[in-house]
C-alpha positions as CSV (number, residue, x, y, z in Angstrom):
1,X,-1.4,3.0,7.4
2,X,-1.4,5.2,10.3
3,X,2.6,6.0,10.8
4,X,2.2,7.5,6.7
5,X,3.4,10.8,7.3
6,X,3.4,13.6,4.1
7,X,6.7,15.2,4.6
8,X,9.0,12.3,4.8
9,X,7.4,9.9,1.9
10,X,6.8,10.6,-1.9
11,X,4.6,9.6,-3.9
12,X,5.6,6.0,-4.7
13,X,5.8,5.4,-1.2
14,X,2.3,6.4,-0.7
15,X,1.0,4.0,-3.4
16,X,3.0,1.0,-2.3
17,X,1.2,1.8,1.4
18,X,-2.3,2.2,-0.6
19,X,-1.6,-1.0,-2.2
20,X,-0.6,-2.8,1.1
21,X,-4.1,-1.4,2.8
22,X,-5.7,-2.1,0.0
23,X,-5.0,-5.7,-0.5
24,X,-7.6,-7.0,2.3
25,X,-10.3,-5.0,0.8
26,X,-9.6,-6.4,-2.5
27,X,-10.0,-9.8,-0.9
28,X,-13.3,-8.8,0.8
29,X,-14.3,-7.8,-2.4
30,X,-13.5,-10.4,-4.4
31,X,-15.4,-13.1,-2.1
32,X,-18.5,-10.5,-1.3
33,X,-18.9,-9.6,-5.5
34,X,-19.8,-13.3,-5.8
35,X,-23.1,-13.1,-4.8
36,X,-23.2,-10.2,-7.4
37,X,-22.3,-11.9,-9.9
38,X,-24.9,-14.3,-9.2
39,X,-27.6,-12.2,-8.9
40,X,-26.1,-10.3,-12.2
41,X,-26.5,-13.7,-13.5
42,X,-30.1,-15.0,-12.7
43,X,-31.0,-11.3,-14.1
44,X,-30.0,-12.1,-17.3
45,X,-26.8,-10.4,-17.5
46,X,-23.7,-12.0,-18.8
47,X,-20.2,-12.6,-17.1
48,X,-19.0,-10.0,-19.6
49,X,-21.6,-6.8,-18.8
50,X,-21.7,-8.1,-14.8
51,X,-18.3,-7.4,-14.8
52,X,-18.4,-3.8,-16.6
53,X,-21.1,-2.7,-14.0
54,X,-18.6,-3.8,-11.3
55,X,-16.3,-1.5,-12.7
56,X,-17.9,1.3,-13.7
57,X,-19.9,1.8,-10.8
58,X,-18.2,-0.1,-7.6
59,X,-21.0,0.4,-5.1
60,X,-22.7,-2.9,-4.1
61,X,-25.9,-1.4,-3.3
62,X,-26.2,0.7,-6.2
63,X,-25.4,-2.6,-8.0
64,X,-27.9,-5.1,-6.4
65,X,-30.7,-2.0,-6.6
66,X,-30.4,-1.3,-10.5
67,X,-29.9,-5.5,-10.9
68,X,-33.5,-5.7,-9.0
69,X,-34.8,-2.9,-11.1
70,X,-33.6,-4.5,-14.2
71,X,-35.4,-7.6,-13.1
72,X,-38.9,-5.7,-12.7
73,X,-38.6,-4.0,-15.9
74,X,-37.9,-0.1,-14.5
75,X,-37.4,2.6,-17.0
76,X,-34.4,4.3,-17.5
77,X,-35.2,7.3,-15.8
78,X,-36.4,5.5,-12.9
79,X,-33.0,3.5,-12.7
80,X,-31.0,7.3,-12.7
81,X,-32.9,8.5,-9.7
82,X,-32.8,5.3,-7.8
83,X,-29.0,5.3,-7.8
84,X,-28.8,8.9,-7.3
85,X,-30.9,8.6,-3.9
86,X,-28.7,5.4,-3.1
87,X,-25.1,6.5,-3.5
88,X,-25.7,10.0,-1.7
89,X,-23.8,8.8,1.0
90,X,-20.3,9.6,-1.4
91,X,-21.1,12.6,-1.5
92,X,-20.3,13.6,2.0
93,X,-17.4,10.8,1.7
94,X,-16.1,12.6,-1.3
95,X,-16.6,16.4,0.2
96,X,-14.4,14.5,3.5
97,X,-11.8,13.2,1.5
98,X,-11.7,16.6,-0.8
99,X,-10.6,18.7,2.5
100,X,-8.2,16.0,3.6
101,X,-6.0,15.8,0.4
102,X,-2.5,18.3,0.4
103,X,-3.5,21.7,-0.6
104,X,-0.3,21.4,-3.2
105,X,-1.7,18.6,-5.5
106,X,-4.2,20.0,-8.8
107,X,-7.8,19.5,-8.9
108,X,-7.4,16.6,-10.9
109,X,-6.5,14.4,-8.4
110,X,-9.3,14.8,-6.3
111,X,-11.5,13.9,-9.9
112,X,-9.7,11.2,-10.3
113,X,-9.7,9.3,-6.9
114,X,-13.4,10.1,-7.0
115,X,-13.6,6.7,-8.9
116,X,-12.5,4.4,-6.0
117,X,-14.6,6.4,-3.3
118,X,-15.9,3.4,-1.8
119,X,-17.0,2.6,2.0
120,X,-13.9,0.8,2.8
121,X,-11.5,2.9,0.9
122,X,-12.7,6.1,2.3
123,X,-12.2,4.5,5.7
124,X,-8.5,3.5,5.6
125,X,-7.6,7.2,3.6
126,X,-9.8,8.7,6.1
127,X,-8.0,7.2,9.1
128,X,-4.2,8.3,7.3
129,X,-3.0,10.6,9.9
130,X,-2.3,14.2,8.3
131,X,-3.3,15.1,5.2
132,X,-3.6,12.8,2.6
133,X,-1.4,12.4,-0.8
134,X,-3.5,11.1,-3.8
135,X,-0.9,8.2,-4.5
136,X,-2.2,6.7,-1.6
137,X,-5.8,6.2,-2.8
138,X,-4.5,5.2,-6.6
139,X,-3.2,2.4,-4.6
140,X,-5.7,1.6,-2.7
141,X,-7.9,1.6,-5.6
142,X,-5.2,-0.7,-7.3
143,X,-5.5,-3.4,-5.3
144,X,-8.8,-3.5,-4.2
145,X,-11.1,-2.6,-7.4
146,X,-9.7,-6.0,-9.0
147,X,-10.9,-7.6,-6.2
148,X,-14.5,-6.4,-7.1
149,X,-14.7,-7.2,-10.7
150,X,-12.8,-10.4,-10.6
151,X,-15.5,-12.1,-7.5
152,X,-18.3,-10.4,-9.8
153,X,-17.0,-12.2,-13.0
154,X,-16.6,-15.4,-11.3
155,X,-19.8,-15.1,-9.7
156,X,-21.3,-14.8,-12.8
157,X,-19.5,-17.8,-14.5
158,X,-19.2,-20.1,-11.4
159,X,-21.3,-19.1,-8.4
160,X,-24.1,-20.8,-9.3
161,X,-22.4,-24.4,-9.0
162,X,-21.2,-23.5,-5.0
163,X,-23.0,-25.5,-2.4
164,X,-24.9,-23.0,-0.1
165,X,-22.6,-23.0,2.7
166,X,-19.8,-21.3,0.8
167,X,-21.7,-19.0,0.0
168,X,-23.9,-18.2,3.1
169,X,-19.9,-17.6,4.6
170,X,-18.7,-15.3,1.2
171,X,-21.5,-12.8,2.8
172,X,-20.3,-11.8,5.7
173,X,-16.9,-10.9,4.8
174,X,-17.7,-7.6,3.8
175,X,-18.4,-7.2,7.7
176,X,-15.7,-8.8,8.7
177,X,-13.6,-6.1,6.6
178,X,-15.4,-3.1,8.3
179,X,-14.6,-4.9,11.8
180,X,-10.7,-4.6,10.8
181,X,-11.0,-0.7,9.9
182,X,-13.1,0.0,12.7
183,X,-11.3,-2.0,15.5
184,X,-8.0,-0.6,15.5
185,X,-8.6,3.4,16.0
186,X,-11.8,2.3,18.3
187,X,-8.8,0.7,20.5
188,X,-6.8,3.8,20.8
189,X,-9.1,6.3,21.2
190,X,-12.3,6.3,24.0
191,X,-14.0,9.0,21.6
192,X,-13.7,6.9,18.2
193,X,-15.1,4.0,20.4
194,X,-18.2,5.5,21.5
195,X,-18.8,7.5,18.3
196,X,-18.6,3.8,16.9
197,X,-21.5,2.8,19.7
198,X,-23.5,5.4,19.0
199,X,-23.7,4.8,15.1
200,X,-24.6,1.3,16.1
201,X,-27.5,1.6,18.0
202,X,-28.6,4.6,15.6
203,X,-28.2,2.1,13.4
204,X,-30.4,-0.2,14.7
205,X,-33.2,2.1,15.3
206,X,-33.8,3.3,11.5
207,X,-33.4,-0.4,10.8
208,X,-35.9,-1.5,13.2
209,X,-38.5,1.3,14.6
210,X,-41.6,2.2,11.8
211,X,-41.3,5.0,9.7
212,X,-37.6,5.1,10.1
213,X,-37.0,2.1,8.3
214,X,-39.1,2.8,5.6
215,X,-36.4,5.0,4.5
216,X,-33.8,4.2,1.8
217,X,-30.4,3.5,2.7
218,X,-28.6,6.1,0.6
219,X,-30.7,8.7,2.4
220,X,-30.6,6.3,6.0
221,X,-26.9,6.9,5.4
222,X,-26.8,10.9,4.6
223,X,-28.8,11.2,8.0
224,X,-26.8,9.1,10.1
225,X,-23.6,10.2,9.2
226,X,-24.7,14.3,9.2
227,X,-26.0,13.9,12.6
228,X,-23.7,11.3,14.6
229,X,-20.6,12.5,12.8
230,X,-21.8,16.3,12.9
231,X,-22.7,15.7,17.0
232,X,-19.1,14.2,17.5
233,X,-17.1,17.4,15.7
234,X,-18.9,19.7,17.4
235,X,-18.7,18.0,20.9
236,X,-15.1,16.7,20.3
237,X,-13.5,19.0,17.5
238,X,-10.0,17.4,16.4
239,X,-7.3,20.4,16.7
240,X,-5.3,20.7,14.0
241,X,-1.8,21.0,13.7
242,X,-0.5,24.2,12.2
């Protein structure tokens, strides 16, 4: 992923690599979605609309939240402005990504790749050294958006026959995913690796300490990543190559 560099690879090189990173996310996807699909299930939603939420909307906490609110009988209005407060957090990933993509690719490009503008995704294009050609998120997206409908439609259909082992272990995947995009870059670099620290235990404290955890996690997320990631440019700004 790293070694991708703009002026010696086209465009169908850069979705092959997408693909390639892509491919463990898809699998993280596919076993995480399951409890989804479950959940999607015992709400009263079909295989069929479970799995058309998954790929309309591929954001797991968006998902489970409207799931919950379509369980206690919200309005429809309610529903918009839950997810809006919840899925705040792509808006800074998207404005990210947005300056990181070549200057000589249309506006259309960054529309489209605005679809797969997920945690994981945006951290593997994020991490591409350089600046970033579209192809490599259509990939990406490719390989890893399947992943999420697929474990969401058999989720709905099958989860509910799993013993509860299997499916206590399909939870933490997700983690285990974030552990492989984070690891790697935290190895190389002392700066990465405390920034990394430092979100932890910031973290932590709106999880655990009152008033801080009572707020949501769209907005827990806007606040963390404005101030730890804002705090890190300004005290280690990344020169840019010419």
């Amino acid at each position: 992923m790293g070694d991708i560099q703009e002026d010696k690879t086209d465009g169908k090189s850069w979705y092959r690599r997408g693909m390639r990173d892509g491919i463990p996310i898809g699998l993280g996807y596919f076993a995480v979605s399951f409890t989804l699909g479950i959940a999607a299930k015992k709400a009263g939603l079909s295989a069929l609309q479970a799995s058309v939420m998954s790929a309309t909307m591929l954001a797991s906490a968006g998902q489970f939240a409207a799931i919950n609110m379509i369980v206690s009988g919200a309005g429809f209005i309610e529903m918009v402005m839950t997810q809006i407060v919840v899925n705040l957090r792509y808006l800074l990933m998207s404005s990210a990504l947005s300056q990181k993509v070549r200057r000589d690719k249309p506006f259309l490009h960054r529309f489209l790749m605005s679809y797969g503008v997920t945690d994981e995704v945006f951290g593997i294009s994020v991490a591409v050294r350089g600046k970033l050609h579209p192809a490599y998120m259509y990939g990406a997206v490719t390989t890893a958006a399947p992943g999420w409908v697929l474990g969401t439609f058999f989720g709905a259909v099958l989860g509910m026959i799993l013993p509860a082992r299997v499916m206590s272990a399909l939870n933490v995947a997700l983690y285990g995913m974030f552990l492989a995009v984070v690891i790697p870059p935290s190895r190389k670099s002392r700066i990465i690796a405390g920034v990394v620290v430092v979100s932890m235990a910031a973290s932590t404290a709106f999880t655990v300490l009152p008033g801080l955890r009572q707020i949501s996690s769209g907005f827990q997320m806007m606040i963390l990543t404005i101030l730890v990631a804002g705090g890190a440019a300004v005290l280690f700004p990344v020169k840019e190559e010419a």
